[in-house]
N, CA, C and O atoms as a Tripos MOL2 file, in Angstrom:
@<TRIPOS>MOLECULE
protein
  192   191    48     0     0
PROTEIN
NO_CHARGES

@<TRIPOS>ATOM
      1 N           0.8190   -1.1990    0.0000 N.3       1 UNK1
      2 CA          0.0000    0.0000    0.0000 C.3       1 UNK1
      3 C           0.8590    1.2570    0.0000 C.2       1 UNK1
      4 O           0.4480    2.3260   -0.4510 O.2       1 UNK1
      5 N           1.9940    1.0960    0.4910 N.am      2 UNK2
      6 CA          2.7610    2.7500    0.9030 C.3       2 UNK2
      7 C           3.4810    2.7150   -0.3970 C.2       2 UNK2
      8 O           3.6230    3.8410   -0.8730 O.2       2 UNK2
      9 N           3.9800    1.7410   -1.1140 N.am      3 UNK3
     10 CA          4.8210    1.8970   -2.7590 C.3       3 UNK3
     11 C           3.6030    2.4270   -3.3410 C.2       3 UNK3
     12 O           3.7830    3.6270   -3.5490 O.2       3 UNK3
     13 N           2.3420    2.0290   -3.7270 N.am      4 UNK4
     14 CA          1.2780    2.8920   -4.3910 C.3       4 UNK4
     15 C           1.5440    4.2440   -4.2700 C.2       4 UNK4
     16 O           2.1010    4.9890   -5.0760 O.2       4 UNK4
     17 N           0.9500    4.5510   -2.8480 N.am      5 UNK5
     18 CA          1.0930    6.2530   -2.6720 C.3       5 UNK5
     19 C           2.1940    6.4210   -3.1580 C.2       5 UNK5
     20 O           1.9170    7.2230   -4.0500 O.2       5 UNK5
     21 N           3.6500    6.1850   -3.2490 N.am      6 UNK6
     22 CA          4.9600    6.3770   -3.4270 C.3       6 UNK6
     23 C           4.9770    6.5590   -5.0110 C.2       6 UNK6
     24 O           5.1550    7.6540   -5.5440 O.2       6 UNK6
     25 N           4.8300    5.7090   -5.5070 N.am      7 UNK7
     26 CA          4.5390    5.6570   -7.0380 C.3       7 UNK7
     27 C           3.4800    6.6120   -7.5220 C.2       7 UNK7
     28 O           3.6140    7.1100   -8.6400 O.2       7 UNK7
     29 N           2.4590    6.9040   -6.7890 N.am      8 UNK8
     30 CA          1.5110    7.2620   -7.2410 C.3       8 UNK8
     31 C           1.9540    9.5200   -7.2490 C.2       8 UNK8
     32 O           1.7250   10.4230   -8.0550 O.2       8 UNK8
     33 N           2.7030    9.4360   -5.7360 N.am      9 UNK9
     34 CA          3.3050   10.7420   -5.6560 C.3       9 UNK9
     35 C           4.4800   11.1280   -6.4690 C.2       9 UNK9
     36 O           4.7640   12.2840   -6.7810 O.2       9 UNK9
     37 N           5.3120    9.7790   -6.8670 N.am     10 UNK10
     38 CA          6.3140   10.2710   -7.4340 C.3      10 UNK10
     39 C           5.5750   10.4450   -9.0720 C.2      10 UNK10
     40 O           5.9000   11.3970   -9.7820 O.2      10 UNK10
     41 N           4.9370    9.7880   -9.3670 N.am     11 UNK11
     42 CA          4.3740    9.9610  -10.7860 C.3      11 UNK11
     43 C           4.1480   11.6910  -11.2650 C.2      11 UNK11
     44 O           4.6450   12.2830  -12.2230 O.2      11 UNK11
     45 N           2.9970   12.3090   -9.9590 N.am     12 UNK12
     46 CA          2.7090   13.0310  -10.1260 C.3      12 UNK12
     47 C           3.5870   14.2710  -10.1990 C.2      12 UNK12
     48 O           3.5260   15.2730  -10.9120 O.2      12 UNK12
     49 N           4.5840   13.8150   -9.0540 N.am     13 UNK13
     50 CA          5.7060   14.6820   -9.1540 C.3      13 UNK13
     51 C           6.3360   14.8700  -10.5920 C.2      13 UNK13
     52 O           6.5500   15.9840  -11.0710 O.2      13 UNK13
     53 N           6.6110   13.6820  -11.2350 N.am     14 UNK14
     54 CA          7.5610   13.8310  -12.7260 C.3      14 UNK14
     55 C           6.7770   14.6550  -13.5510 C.2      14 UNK14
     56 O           7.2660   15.5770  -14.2050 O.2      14 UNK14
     57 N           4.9110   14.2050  -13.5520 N.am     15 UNK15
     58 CA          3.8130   14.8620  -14.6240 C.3      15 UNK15
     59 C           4.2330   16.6110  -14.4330 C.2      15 UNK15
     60 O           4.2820   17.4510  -15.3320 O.2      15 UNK15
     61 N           4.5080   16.8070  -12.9230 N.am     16 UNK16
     62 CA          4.6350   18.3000  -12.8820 C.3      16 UNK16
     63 C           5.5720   18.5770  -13.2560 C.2      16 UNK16
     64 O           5.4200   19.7050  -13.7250 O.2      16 UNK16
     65 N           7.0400   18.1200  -13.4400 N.am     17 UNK17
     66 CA          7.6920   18.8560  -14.1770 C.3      17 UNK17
     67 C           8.4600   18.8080  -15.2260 C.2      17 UNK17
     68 O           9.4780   19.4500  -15.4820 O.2      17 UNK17
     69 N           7.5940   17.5510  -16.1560 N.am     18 UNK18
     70 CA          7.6470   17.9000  -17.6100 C.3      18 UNK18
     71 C           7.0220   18.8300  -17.9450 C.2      18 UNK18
     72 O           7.4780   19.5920  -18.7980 O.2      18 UNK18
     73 N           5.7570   19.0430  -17.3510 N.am     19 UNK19
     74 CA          4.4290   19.7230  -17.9290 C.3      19 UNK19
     75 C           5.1400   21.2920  -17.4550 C.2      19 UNK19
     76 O           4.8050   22.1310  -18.2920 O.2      19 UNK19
     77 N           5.7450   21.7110  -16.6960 N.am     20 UNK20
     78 CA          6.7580   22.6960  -16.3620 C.3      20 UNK20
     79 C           5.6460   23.4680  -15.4410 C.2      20 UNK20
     80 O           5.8630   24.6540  -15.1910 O.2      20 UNK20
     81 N           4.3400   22.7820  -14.8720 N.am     21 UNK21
     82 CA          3.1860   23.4890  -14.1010 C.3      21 UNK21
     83 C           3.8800   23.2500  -12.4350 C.2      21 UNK21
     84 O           3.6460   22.2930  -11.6970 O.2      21 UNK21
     85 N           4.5420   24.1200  -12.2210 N.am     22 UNK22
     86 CA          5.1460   23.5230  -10.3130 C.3      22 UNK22
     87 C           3.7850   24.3470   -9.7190 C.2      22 UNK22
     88 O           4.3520   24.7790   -8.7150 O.2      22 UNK22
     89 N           2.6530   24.7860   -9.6240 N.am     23 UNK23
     90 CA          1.7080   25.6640   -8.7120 C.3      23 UNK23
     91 C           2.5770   25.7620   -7.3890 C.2      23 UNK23
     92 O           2.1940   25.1940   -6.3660 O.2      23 UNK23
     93 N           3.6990   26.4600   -7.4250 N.am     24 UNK24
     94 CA          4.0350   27.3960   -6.3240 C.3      24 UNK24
     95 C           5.1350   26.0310   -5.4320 C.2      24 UNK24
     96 O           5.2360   25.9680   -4.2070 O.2      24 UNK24
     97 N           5.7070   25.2540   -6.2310 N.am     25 UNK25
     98 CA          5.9840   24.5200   -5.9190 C.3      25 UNK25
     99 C           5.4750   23.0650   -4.5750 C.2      25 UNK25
    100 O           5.8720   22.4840   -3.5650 O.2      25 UNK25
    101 N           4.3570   23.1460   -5.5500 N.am     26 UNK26
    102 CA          3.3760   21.9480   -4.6630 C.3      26 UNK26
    103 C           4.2250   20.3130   -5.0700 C.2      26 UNK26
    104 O           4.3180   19.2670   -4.4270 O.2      26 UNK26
    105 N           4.6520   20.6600   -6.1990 N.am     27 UNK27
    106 CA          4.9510   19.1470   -7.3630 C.3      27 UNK27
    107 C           6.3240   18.2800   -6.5980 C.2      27 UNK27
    108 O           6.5070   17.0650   -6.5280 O.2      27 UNK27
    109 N           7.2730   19.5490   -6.0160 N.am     28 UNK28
    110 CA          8.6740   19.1790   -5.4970 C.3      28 UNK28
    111 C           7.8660   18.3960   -3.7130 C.2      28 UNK28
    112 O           7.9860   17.2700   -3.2300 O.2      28 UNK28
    113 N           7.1640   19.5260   -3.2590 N.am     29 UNK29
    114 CA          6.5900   19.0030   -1.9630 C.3      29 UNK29
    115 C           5.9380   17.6970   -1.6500 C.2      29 UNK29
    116 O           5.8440   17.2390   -0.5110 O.2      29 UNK29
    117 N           5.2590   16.8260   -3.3200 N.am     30 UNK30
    118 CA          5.1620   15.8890   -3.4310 C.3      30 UNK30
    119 C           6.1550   14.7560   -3.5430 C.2      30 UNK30
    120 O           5.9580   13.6430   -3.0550 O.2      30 UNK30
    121 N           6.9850   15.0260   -4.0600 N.am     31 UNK31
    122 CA          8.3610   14.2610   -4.0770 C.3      31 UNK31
    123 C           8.7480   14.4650   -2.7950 C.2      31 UNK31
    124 O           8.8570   13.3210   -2.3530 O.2      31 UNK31
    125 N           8.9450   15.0110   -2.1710 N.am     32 UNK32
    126 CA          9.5860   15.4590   -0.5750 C.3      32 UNK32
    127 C           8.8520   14.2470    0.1270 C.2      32 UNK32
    128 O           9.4180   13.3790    0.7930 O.2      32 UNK32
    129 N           7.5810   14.3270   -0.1160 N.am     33 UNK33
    130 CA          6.1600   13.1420    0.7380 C.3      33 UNK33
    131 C           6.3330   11.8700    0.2660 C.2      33 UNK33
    132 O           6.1410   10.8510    0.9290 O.2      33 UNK33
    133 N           6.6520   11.9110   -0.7380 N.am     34 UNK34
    134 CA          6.7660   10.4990   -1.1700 C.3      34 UNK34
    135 C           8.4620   10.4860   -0.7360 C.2      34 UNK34
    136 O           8.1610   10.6530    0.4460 O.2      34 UNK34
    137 N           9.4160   10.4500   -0.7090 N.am     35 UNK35
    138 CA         10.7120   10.1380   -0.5960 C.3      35 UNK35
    139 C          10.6790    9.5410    1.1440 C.2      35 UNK35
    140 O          11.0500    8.4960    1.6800 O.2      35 UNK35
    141 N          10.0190   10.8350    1.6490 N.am     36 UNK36
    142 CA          9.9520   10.6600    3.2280 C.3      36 UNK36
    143 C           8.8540    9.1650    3.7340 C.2      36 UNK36
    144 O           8.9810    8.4800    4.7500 O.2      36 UNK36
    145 N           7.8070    9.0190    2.6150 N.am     37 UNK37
    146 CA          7.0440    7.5770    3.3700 C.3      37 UNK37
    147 C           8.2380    6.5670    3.0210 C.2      37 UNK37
    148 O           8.7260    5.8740    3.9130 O.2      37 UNK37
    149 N           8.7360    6.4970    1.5820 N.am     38 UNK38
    150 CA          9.8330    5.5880    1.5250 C.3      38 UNK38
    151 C          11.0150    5.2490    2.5050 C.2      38 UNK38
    152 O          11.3640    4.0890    2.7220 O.2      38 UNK38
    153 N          11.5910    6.3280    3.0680 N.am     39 UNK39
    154 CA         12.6390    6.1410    3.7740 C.3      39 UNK39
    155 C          11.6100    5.8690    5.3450 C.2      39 UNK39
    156 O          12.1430    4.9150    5.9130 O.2      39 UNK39
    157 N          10.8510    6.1750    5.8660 N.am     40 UNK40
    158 CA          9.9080    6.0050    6.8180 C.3      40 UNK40
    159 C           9.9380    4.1560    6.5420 C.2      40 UNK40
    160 O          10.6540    3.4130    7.2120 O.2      40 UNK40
    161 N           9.1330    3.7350    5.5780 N.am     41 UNK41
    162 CA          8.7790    2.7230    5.4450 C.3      41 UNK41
    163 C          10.1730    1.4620    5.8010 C.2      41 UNK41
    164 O          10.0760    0.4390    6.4790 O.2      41 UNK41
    165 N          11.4140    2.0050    5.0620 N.am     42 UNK42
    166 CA         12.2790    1.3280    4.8950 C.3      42 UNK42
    167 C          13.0880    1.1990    6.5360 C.2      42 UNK42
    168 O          13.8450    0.2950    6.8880 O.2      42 UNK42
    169 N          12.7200    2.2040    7.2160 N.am     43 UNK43
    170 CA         13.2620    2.3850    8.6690 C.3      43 UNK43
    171 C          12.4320    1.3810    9.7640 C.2      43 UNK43
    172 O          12.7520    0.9080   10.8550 O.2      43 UNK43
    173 N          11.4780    1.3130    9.1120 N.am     44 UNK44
    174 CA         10.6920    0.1000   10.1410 C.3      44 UNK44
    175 C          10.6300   -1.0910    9.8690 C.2      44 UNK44
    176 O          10.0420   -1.9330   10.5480 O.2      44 UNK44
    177 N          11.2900   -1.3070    8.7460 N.am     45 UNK45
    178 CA         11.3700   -2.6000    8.5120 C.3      45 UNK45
    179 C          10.0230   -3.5500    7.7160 C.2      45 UNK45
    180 O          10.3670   -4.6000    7.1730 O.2      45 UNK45
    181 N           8.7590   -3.2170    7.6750 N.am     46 UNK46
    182 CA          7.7290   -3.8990    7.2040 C.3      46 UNK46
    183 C           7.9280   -4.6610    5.8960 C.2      46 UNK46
    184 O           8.9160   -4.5050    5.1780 O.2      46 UNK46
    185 N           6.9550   -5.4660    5.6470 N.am     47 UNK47
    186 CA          7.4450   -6.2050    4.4500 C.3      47 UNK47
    187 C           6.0140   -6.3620    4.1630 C.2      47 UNK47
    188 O           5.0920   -6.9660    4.7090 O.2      47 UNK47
    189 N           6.1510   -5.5160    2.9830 N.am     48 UNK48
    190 CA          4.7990   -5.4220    1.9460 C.3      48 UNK48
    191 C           3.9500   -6.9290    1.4890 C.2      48 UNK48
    192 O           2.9720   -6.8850    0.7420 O.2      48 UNK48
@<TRIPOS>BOND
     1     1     2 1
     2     2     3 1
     3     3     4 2
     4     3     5 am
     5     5     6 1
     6     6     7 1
     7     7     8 2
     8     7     9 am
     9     9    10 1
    10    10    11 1
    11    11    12 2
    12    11    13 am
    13    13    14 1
    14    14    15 1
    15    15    16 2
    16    15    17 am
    17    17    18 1
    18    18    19 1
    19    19    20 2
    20    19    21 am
    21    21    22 1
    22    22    23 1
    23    23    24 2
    24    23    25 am
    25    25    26 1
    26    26    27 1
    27    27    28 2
    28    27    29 am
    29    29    30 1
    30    30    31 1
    31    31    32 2
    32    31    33 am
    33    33    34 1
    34    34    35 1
    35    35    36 2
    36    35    37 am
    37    37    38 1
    38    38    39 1
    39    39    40 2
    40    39    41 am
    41    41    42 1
    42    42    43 1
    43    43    44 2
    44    43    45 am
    45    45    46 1
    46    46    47 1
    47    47    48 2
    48    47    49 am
    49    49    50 1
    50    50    51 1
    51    51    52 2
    52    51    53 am
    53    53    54 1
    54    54    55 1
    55    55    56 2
    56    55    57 am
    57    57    58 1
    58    58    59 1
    59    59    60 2
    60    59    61 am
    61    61    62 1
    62    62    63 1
    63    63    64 2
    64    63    65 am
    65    65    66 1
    66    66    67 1
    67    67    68 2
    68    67    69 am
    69    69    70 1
    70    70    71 1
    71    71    72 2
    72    71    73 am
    73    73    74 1
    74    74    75 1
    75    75    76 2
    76    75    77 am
    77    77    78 1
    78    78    79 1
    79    79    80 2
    80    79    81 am
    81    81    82 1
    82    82    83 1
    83    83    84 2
    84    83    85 am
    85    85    86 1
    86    86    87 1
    87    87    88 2
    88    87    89 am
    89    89    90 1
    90    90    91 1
    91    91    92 2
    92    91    93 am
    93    93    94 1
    94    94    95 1
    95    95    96 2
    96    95    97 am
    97    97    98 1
    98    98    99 1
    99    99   100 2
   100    99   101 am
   101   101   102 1
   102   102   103 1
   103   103   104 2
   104   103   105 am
   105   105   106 1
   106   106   107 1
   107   107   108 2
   108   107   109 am
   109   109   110 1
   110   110   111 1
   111   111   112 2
   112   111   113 am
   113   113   114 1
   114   114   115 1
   115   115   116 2
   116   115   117 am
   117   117   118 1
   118   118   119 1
   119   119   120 2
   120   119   121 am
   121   121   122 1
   122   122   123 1
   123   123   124 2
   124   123   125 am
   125   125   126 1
   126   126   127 1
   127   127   128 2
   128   127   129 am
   129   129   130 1
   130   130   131 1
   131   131   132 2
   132   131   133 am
   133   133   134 1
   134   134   135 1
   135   135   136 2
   136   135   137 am
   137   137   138 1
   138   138   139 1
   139   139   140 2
   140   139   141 am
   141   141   142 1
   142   142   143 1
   143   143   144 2
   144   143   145 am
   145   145   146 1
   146   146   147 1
   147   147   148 2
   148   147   149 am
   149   149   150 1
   150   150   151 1
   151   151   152 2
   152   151   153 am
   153   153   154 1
   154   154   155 1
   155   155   156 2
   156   155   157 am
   157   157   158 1
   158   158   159 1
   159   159   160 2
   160   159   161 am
   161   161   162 1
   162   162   163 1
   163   163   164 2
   164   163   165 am
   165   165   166 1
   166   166   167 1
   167   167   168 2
   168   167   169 am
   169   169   170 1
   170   170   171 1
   171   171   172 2
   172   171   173 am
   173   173   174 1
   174   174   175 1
   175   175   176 2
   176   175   177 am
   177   177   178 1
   178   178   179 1
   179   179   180 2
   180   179   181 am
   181   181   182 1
   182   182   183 1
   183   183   184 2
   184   183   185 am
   185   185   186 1
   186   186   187 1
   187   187   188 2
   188   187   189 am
   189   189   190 1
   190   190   191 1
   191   191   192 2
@<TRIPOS>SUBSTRUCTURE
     1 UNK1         2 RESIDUE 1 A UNK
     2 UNK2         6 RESIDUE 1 A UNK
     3 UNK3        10 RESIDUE 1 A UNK
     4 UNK4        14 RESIDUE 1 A UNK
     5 UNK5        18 RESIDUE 1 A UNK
     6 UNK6        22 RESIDUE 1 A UNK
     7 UNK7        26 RESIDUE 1 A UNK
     8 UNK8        30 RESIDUE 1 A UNK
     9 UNK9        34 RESIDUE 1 A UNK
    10 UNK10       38 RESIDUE 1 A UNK
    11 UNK11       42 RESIDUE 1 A UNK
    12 UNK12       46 RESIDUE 1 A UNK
    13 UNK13       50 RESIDUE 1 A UNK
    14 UNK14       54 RESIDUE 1 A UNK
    15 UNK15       58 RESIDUE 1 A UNK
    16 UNK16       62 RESIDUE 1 A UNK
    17 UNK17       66 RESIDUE 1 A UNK
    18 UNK18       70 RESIDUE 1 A UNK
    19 UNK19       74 RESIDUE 1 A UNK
    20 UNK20       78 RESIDUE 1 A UNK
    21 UNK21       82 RESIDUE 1 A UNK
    22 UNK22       86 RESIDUE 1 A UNK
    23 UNK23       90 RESIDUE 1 A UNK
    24 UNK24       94 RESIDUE 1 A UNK
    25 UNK25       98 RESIDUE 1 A UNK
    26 UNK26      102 RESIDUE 1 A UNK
    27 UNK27      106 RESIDUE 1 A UNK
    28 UNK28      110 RESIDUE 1 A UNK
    29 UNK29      114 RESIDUE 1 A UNK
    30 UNK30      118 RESIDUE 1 A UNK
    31 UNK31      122 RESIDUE 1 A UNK
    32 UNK32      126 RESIDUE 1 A UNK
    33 UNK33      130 RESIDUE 1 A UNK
    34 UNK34      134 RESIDUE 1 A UNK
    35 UNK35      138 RESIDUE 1 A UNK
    36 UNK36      142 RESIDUE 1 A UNK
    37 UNK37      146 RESIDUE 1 A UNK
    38 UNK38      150 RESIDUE 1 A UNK
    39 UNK39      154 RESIDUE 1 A UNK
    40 UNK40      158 RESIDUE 1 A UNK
    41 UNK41      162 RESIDUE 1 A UNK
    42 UNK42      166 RESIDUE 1 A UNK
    43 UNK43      170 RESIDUE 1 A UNK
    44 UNK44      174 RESIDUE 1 A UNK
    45 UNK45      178 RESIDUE 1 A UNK
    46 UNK46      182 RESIDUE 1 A UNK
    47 UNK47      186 RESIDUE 1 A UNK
    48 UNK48      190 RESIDUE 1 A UNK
């Protein structure tokens, strides 16, 4: 479930900046969220 969101934030992140639309830099703050559940996820050890 947390690689979805991860994938799903980083996706959106890349769509924003091909599309060169950052709205005030929301697109990077998504990458920030997704990087941070990843390393979160990877710190506790769970196994998907």
């Amino acid at each position: 479930m947390i690689y979805t969101i991860i994938v799903v934030l980083a996706a959106l992140w890349l769509l924003g900046v091909v599309s060169s639309f950052t709205a005030g830099g929301l697109v990077h703050l998504l990458l920030v969220i997704a990087l941070v559940l990843l390393v979160v996820n990877l710190l506790q050890g769970r196994t998907v």
